[in-house]
C-alpha positions in Angstrom: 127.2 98.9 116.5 127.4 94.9 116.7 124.9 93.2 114.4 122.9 92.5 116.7 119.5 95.0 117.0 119.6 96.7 120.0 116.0 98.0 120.0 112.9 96.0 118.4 109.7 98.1 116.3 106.7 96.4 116.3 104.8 98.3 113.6 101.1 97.6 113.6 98.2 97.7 111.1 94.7 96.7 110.5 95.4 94.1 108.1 93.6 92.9 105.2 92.2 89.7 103.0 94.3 89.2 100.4 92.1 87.1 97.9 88.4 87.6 97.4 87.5 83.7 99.3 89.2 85.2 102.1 86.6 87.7 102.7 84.0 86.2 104.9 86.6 84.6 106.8 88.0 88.2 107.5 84.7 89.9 108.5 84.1 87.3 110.6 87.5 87.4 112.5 86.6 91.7 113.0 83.1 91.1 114.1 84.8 89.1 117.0 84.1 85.7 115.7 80.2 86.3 114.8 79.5 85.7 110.8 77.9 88.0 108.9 74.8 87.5 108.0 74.4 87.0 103.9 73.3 90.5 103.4 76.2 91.9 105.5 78.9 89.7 103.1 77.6 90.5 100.0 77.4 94.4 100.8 81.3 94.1 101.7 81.8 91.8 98.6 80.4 94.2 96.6 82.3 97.2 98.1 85.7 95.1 97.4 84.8 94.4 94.1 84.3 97.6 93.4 88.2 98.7 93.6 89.2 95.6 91.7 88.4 92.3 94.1 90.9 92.9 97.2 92.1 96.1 99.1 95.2 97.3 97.8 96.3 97.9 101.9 98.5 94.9 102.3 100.7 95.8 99.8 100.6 99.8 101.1 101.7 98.5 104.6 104.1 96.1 103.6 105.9 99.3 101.7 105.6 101.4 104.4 107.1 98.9 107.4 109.8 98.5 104.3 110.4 102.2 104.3 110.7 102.9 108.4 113.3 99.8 108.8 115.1 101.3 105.7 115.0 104.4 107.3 115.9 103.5 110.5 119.0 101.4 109.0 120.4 104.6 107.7 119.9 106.4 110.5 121.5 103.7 113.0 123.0 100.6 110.8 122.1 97.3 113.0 120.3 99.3 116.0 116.8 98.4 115.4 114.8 95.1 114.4 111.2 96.2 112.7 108.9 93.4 112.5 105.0 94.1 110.9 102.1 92.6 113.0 98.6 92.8 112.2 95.6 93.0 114.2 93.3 90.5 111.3 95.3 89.0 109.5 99.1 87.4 109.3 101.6 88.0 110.2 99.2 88.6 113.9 100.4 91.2 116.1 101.1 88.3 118.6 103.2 86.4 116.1 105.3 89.5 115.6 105.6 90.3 119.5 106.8 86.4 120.1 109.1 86.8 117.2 110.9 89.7 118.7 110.6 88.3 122.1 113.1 85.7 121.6 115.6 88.6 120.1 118.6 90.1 122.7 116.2 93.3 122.6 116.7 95.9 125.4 113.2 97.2 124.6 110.8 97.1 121.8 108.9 100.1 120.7 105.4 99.6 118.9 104.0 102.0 116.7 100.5 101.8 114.8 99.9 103.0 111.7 97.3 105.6 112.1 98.1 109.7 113.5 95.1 109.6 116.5 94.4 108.5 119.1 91.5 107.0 120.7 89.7 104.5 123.3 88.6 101.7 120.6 90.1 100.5 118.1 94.1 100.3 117.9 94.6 100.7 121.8 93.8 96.9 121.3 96.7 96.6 119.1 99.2 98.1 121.8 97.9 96.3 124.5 97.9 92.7 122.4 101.6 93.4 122.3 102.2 94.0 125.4 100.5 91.4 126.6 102.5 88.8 124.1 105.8 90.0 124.6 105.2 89.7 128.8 103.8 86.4 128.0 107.0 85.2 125.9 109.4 86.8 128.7 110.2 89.7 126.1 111.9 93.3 127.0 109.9 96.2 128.2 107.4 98.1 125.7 107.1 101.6 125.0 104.1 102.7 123.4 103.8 105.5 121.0 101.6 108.2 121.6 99.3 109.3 118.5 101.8 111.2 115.9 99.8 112.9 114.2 101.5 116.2 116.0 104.7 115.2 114.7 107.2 117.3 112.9 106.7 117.3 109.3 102.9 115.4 109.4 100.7 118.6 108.7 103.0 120.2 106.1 103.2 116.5 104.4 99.3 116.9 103.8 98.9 120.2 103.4 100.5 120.1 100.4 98.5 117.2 99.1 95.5 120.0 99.8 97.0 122.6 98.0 97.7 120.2 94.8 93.8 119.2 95.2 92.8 122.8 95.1 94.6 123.6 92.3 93.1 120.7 90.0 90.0 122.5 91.1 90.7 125.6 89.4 87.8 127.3 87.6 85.2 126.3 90.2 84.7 128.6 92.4 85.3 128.7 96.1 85.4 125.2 96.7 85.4 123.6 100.8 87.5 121.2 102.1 86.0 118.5 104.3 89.0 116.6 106.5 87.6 113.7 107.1 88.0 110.1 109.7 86.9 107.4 110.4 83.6 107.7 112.6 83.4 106.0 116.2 80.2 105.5 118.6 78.4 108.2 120.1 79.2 106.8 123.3 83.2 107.7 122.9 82.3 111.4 123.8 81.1 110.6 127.1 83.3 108.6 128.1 86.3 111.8 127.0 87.8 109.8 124.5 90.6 112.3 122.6 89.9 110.9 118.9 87.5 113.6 118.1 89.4 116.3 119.6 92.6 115.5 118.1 91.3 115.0 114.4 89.8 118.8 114.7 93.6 119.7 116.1 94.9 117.7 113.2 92.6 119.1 110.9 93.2 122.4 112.1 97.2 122.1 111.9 96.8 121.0 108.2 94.5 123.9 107.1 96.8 126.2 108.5 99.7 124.9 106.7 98.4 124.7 103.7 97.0 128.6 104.1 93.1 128.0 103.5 92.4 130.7 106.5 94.6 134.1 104.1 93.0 131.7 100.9 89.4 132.8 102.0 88.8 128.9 101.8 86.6 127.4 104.6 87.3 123.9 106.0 85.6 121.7 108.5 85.8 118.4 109.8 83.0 115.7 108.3 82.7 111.8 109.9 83.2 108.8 107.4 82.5 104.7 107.1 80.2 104.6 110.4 80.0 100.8 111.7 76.8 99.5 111.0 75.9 99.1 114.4 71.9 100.2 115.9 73.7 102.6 118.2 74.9 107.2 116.9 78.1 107.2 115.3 79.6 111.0 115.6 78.7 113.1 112.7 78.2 115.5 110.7 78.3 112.1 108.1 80.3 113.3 105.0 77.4 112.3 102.5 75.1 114.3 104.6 78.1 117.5 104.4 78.3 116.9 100.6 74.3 117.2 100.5 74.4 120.0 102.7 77.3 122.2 101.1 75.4 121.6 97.2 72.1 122.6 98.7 73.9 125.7 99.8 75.8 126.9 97.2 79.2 125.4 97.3 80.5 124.0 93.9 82.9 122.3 94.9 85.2 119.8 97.4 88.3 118.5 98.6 88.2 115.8 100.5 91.1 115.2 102.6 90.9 111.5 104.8 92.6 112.8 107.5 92.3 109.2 109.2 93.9 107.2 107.0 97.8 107.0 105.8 97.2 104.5 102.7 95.0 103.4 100.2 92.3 101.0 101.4 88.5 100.1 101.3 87.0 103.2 103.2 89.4 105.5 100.8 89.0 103.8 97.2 85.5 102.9 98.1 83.6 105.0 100.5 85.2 108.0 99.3 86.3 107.4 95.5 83.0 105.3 94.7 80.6 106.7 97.2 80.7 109.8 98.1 81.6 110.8 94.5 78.3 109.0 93.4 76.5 111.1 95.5 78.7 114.8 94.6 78.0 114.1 91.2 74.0 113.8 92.1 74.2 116.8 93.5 76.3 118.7 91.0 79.8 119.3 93.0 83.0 119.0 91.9 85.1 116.7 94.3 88.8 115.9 94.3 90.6 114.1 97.1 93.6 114.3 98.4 96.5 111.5 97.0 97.0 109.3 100.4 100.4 109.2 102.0 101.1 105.6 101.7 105.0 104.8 101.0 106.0 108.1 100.5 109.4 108.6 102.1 108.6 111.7 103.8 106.6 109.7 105.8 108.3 106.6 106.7 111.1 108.9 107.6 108.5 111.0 110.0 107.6 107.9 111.7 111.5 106.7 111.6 111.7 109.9 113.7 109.0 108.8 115.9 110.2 105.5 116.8 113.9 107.1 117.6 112.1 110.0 120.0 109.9 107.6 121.7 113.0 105.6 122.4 115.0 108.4 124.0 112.2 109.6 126.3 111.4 106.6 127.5 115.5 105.9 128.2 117.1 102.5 128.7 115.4 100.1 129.8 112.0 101.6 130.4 108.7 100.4 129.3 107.2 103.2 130.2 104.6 104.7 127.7 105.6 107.7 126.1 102.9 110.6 126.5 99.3 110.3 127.7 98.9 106.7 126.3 98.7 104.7 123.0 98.3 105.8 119.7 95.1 104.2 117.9 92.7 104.3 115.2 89.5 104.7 114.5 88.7 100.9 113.8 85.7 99.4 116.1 83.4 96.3 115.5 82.0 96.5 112.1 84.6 98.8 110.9 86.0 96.5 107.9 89.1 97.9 106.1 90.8 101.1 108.4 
């Protein structure tokens, strides 16, 4: 190929603060412009300080945009133009869109970087995108269906299970808890898929990593509920880890099924809190090592960029599947 791209990636994130006086700026900008109140902030500055002042997720997305654009380079030297855009922070997801806009681009293909799908959260990301590249006179956009399904995905965490288990040797019959990021109540009645495809998901990952044969029960538990007046969809995973010591288990491996990279509701929620409250009640708990740069899966999503490319065929914008891949991220969701 020429040197020019031929096809632009618009890889998306959450985003987060990089410096701790960036903070109330930041929870501000997710609460859709309304400040916390003082008790809200200093809860959240607490949290961050906790795992060492800032969340470690810039620099985890930054490697992992780095590893899809290397990856697609090999596969197709000078095809593809990957530019990061977040939905928080900077680079903004419109920045990136306008930047590839103004690129000879026959079509630009936007990924985000979380497996579900779902009604809230990330959807927003794809359809900012959209929106901007229209806006700047850009090529047609394909969205990416969730990915979690793809090739290679379950197999890539199922031996992150099986590595869990084994540091758990010696204590019994322990449980694994997949777990995500919680959404409202009011998702379910309105059919959103998230729920449904994190059990799929979940249930794709236990099989590959044999807990059925292993006699080792699983079961999907709910994580880093907004703190919103309104149900957020349980079971809560402090509640499971309550529930499982009270009835005999021993120990757990959690596995954040949600999340592809080291962040706040990882290092804190789950490495700080919930192990606060295992220890409390006497179980052993291990999580499962997050995905971040590993090249197994920048090269899965590599692979998902280059198939949703090919079904949607020149020129198309169409979206590939049943519609855009996003996360679990809603108002007063901080770090997903």
């Amino acid at each position: 190929m020429s040197g020019r791209a031929r096809t632009g990636v618009l890889v998306m994130a959450h985003g987060t603060p990089a410096r701790p006086d960036e903070i109330e700026a930041f929870y501000t900008r997710i609460r859709r412009g309304r400040p916390p109140t003082p008790e809200l902030l200093a809860d959240l500055q607490r949290r961050y300080e906790a795992i060492g002042g800032t969340s470690p997720l810039a620099a985890r997305t930054a490697a992992q945009v780095a590893g899809v654009a290397a990856r697609l380079e090999a596969m197709a030297p000078g095809a593809y133009l990957v530019r990061y855009g977040a939905k928080h922070t900077e680079p903004s997801i419109e920045e990136a869109a306008a930047a590839l806009a103004a690129e000879p681009l026959e079509a630009v293909v936007g990924v985000v970087l979380t497996p579900h799908r779902s009604s809230m959260g990330s959807g927003e990301y794809l359809d900012r995108a959209e929106a901007a590249l229209a806006a700047a006179g850009g090529p047609p956009f394909v969205r990416v269906p969730q990915w979690y399904d793809a090739e290679g995905f379950a197999p890539l965490l199922a031996a992150r299970v099986r590595a869990a288990l084994d540091r758990l040797e010696g204590t019994g019959t322990p449980t694994v808890l997949f777990t995500a990021h919680s959404l409202p109540e009011r998702v379910l009645a309105a059919g959103d898929p998230y729920p449904d495809q994190v059990a799929d998901s979940a249930a794709r990952v236990a099989g590959a990593a044999d807990l059925g044969p292993a006699g080792i029960p699983w079961s999907v538990a709910w994580q880093s509920a907004g703190r919103t007046p309104e149900p957020w969809i349980g079971p809560d995973l402090l509640a499971e880890l309550r529930r499982l010591a009270a009835g005999g288990t021993g120990a757990v491996v959690v596995c954040p099924i949600g999340f592809v990279a080291d962040h706040l509701e990882v290092l804190f929620d789950v490495d700080v809190e919930a192990r606060q409250v295992a220890d409390e009640v006497g179980l052993a708990l291990e999580r499962t090592e997050s995905l971040n740069d590993d090249p197994e899966l920048t090269a899965l999503l590599a692979e998902v960029v280059v198939r949703a490319e090919r079904r949607a065929g020149p020129g198309s914008g169409a979206p590939v599947g049943s519609g855009a891949p996003v996360g679990p991220e809603d108002p007063g969701v901080v770090d997903a």
